[in-house]
C-alpha positions in Angstrom: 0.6 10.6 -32.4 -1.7 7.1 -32.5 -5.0 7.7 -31.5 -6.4 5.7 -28.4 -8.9 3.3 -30.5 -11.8 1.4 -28.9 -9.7 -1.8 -30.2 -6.4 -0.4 -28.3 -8.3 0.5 -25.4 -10.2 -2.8 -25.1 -6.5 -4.4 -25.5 -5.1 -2.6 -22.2 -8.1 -3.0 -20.1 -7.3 -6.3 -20.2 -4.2 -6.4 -20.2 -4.6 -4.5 -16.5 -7.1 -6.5 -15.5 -4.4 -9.3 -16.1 -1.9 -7.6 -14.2 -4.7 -7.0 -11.2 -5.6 -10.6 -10.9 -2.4 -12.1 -10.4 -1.2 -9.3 -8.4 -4.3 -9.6 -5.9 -3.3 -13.2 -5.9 0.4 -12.4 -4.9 -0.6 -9.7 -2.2 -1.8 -12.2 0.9 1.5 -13.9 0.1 3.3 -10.9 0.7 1.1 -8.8 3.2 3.0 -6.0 4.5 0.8 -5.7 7.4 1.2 -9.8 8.5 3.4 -11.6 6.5 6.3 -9.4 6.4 6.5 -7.8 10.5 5.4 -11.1 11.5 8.6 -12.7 9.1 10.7 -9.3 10.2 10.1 -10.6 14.6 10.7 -14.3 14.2 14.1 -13.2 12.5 14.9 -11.1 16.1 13.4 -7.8 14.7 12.1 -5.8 17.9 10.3 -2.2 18.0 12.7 -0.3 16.2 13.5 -2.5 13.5 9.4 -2.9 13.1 9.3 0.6 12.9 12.1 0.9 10.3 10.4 -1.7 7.9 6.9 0.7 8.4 8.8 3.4 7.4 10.0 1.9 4.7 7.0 -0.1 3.0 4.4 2.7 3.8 5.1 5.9 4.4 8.6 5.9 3.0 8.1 4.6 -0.4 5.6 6.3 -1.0 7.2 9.6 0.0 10.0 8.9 -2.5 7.3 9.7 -5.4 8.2 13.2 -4.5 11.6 12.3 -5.6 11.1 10.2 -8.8 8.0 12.4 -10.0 10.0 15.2 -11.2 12.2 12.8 -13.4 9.5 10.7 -14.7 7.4 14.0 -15.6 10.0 14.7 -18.2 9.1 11.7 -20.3 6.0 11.4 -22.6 5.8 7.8 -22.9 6.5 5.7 -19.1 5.7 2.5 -19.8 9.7 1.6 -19.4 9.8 2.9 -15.9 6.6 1.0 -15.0 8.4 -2.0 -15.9 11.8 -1.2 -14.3 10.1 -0.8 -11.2 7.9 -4.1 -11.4 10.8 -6.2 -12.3 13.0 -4.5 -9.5 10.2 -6.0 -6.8 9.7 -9.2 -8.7 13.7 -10.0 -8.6 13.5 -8.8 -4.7 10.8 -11.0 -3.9 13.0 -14.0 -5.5 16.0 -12.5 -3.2 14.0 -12.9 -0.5 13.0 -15.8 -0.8 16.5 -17.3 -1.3 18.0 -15.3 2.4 15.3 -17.4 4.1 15.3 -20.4 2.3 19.6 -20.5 4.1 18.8 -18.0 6.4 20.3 -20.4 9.3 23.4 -20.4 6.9 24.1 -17.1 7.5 24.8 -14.9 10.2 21.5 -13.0 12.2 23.5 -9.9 12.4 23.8 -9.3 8.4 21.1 -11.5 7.4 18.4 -9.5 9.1 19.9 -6.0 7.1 20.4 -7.6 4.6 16.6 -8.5 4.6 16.2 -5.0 5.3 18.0 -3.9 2.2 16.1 -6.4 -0.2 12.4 -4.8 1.6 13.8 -1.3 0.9 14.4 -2.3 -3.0 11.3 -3.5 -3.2 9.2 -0.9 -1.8 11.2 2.0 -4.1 10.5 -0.3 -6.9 6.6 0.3 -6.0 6.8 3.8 -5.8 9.0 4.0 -8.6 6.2 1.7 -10.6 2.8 3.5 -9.4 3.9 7.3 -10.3 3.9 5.5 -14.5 1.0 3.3 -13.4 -1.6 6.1 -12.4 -0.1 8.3 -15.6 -1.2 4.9 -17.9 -4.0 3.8 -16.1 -5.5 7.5 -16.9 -4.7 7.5 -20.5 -4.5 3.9 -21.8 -8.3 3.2 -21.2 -11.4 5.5 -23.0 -12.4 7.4 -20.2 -16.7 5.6 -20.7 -14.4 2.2 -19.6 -12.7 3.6 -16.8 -15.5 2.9 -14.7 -16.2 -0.3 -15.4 -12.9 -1.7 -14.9 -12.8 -0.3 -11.6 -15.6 -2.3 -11.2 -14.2 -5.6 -12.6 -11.3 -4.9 -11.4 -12.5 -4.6 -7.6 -15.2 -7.8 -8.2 -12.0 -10.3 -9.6 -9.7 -9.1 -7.2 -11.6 -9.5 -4.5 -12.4 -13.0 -4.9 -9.1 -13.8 -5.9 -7.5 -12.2 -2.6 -9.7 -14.5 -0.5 -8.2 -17.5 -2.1 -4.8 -16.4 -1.7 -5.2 -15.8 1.6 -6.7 -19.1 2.3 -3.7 -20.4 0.2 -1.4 -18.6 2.0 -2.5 -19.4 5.4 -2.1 -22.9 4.5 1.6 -22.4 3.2 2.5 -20.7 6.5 1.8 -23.6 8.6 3.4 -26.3 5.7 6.9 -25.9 8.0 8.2 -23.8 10.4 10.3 -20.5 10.5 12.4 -19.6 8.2 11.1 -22.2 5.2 7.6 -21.4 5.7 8.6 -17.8 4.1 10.9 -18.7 2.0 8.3 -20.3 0.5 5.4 -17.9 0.8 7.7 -14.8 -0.8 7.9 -17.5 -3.9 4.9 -18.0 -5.0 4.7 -14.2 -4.4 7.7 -13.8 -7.1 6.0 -16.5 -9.0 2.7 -14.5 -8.9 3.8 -11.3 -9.4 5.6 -12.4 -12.8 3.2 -14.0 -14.0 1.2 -10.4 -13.4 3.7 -8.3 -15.0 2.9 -10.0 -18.3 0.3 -7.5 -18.5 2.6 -4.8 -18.3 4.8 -5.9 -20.7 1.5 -6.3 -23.1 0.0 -2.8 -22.2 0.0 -0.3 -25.9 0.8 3.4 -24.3 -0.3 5.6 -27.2 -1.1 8.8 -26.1 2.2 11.2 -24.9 1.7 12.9 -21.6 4.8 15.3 -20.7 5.0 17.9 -18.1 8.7 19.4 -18.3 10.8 19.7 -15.1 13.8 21.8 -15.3 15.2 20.8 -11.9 14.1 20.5 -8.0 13.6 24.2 -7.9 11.0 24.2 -10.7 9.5 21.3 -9.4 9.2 22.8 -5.7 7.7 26.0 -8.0 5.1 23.9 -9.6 4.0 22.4 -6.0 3.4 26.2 -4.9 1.5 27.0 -8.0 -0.8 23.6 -7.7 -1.2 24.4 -4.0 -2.2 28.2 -4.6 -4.7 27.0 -7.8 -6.4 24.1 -6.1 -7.5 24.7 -2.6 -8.3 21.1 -2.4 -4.9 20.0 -2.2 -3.6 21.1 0.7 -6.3 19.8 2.6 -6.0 16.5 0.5 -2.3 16.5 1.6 -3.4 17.3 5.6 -5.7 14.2 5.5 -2.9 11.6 3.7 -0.6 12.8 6.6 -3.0 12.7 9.8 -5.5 9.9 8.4 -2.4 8.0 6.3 -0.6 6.9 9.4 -3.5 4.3 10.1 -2.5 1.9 7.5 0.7 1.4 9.6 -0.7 0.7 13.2 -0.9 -3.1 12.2 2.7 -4.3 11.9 2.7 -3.1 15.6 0.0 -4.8 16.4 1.6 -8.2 15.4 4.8 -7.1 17.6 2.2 -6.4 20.2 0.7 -9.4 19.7 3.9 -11.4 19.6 5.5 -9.7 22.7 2.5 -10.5 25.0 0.4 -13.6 23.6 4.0 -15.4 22.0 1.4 -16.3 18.6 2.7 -18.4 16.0 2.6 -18.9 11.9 -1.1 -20.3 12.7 -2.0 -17.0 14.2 -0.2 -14.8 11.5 -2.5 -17.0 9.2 -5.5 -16.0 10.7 -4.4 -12.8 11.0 -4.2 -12.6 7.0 -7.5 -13.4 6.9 -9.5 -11.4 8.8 -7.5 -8.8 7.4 -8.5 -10.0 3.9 -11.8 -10.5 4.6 -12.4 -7.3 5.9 -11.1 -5.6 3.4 -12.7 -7.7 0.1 -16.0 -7.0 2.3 -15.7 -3.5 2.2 -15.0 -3.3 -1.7 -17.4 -5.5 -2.9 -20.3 -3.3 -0.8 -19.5 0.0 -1.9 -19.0 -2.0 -5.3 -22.8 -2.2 -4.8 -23.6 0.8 -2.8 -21.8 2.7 -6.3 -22.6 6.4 -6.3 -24.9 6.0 -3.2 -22.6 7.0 -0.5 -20.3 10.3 -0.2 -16.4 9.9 0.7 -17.0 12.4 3.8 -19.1 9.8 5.7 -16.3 7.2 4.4 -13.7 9.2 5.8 -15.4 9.6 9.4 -16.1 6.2 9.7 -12.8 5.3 8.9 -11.3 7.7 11.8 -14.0 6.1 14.0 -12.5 2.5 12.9 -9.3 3.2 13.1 -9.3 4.8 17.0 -11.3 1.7 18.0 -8.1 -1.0 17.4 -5.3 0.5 19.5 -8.3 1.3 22.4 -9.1 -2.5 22.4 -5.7 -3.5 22.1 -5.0 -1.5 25.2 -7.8 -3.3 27.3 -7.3 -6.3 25.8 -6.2 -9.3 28.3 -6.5 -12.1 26.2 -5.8 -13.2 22.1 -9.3 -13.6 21.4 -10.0 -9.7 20.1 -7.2 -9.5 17.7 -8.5 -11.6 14.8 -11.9 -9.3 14.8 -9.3 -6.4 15.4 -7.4 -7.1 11.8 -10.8 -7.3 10.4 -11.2 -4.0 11.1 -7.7 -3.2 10.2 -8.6 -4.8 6.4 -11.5 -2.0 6.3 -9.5 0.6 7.6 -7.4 -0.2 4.5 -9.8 -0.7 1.9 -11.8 2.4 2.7 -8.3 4.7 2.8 -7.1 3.5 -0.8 -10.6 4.0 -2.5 -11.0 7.3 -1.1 -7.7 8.4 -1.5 -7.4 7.2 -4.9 -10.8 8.5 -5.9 -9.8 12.0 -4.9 -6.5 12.2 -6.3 -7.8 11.3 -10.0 -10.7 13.5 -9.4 -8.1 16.5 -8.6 -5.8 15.6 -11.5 -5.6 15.6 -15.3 -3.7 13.8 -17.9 -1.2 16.4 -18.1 -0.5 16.6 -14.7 -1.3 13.2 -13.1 2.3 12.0 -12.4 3.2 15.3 -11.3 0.5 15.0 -8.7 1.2 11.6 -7.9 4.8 13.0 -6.9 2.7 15.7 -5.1 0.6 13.1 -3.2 4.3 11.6 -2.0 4.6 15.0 0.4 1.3 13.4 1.8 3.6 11.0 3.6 6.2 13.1 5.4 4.0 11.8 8.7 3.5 8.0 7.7 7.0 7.7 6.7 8.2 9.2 9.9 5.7 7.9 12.8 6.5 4.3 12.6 10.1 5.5 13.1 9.6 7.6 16.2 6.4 5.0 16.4 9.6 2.1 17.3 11.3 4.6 19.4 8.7 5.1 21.5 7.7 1.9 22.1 11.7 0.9 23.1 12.0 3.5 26.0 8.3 3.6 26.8 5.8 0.9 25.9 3.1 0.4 23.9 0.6 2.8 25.5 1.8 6.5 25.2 2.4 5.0 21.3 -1.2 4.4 21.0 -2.2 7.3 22.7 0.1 9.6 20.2 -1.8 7.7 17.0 -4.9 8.5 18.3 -4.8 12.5 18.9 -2.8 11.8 15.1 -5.9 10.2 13.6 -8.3 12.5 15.6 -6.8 15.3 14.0 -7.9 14.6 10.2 -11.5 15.4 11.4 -10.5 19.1 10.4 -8.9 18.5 7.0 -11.8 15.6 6.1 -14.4 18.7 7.2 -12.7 21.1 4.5 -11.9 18.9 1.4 -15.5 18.8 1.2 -15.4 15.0 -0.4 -17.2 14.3 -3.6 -19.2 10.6 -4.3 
């Protein structure tokens, strides 16, 4: 086995850092939270088929871990699978790009499934990608410069994101439907190949194999991790109450759209606020390091993210909704750190992908809210769907209470 060197280790931290810049620069281009619901309505998309794509880019892919976990465990070195799935969203983002670019060529009825289908490749291809990514990320890079690339990682990225989504604003208001996208998902392709460079560059050196005979075992090693470590079932009660917040926004933009009639311009804005609230919220508990606790994050965040759909309710104008995907961007930002955080904090190297896989039963709820989420709001409006959201969120007080969160 080839030891992890300082020189090896120096290596991959760039070449992640690499992959992090390029990809913060393709991610306002290809916003799942804007860009792609607000794309999904102008093609004719309505409640259900919003609450499909949800599914599918949130909860759903990253249910699917639970699936791919047990196969990927099997293999000591994953840097193949890391790329398969990188390249498998870089070639959909390309594919996307090309339906819209002749999308009034082709028929609405197939063209808007067949967007479907292209969104559903590229969000397994993520889930597929981030079960090798957390197994690397915690091996490739000495454990004293884990901590710093976090860091530099959350500093460059930040910056970068606002740009793009300056950038991107600007693109969306070049032309009108369907070119506009067609050229924002190809600077996202463009972007995100140019990130998977560092990927391609990354030296995995250190094996890290957990064997999975079949489902069965796998479904026996859940039990055994859930009866050893307390702290994961209640981790997996607060990704399923808590986790459905990150995908209340793509119905706000069909709200939005239904009752206001917004444009590209307002998408744009949108982005931004979205952006900016997030980047805000990284770079200060980039400063506030080791000075806060995850438990206060966690009950503002349920505070934060009951506070949009109320407004929305009461809302009888446009003017709140910009300040309202601000919030939305801190929402975000404060549920992946946290969530993150924990999960490497309950893990080890042996057993990181496994738990990664694990973390996928976290979504059963995310994955399948937007779904009934689009139902709903089809035979009964927007309001009881707001009102079910909120008891949802409301109830990850109780598992926030007993995972008794670490700084």
């Amino acid at each position: 086995m080839t030891v992890l060197t300082k020189k090896i280790s120096n290596h991959n931290l760039y070449s992640l850092i690499w992959h992090a810049s390029f990809l913060a620069f393709a991610r306002s281009f290809i916003d799942v939270d804007t860009v792609i619901p607000a794309m999904l309505v102008d093609a004719g998309g309505k409640s259900v088929q919003i609450g499909i794509m949800t599914a599918i880019m949130l909860g759903g892919s990253s249910f699917t871990q639970l699936i791919f976990a047990p196969f990927i465990s099997n293999y000591s070195h994953k840097k193949k699978f890391l790329l398969l799935g990188i390249n498998s969203r870089i070639l959909s983002l390309l594919a996307l790009s090309i339906i819209l670019f002749y999308y009034m060529q082709l028929d609405s009825r197939y063209a808007i499934w067949l967007i479907f289908i292209v969104i559903t490749v590229f969000s397994l291809g993520g889930a597929f990608a981030n079960i090798s990514y957390t197994d690397i990320l915690g091996k490739s890079i000495n454990m004293k410069s884990r901590k710093p690339f976090f860091s530099i990682r959350q500093v460059i990225t930040g910056t970068i994101l606002f740009i793009s989504a300056l950038l991107a604003k600007k693109v969306l208001t070049i032309t009108g439907y369907p070119i506009n996208y067609s050229y924002m998902f190809f600077v996202g392709f463009a972007s995100l190949f140019v990130a998977s460079l560092g990927f391609w560059s990354l030296k995995e050196v250190i094996p890290s194999k957990l064997t999975v005979k079949n489902p069965k075992h796998f479904l026996e090693l859940i039990r055994v991790e859930l009866k050893e470590n307390g702290r994961l079932g209640y981790f997996l009660g607060f990704i399923n109450t808590q986790g459905i917040s990150i995908g209340l926004l793509p119905f706000i933009i069909l709200y939005a759209k239904e009752n206001f009639h917004t444009q590209s311009a307002d998408t744009g804005f949108f982005l931004l606020f979205k952006v900016i609230g997030s980047v805000a919220t990284g770079l200060l508990l980039f400063a506030l390091m080791g000075k806060y606790k995850y438990r206060y994050l966690l009950y503002s965040n349920v505070f934060l993210a009951v506070i949009i759909p109320i407004v929305v309710i009461f809302s009888s104008t446009l003017y709140p909704f910009r300040f309202l995907f601000f919030i939305g961007g801190i929402v975000f930002a404060i549920y992946g750190i946290t969530m993150n955080g924990v999960l490497l904090e309950v893990s080890g190297n042996e057993n990181r992908a496994l738990y990664t896989g694990i973390s996928g039963a976290g979504n059963i709820l995310p994955a399948i809210f937007p779904l009934a989420g689009g139902w709903i709001i089809k035979q009964f409006g927007f309001q009881p769907f707001f009102i079910i959201y909120i008891v949802i969120v409301l109830l990850s007080l109780f598992f926030i209470h007993k995972l008794n969160c670490k700084k």
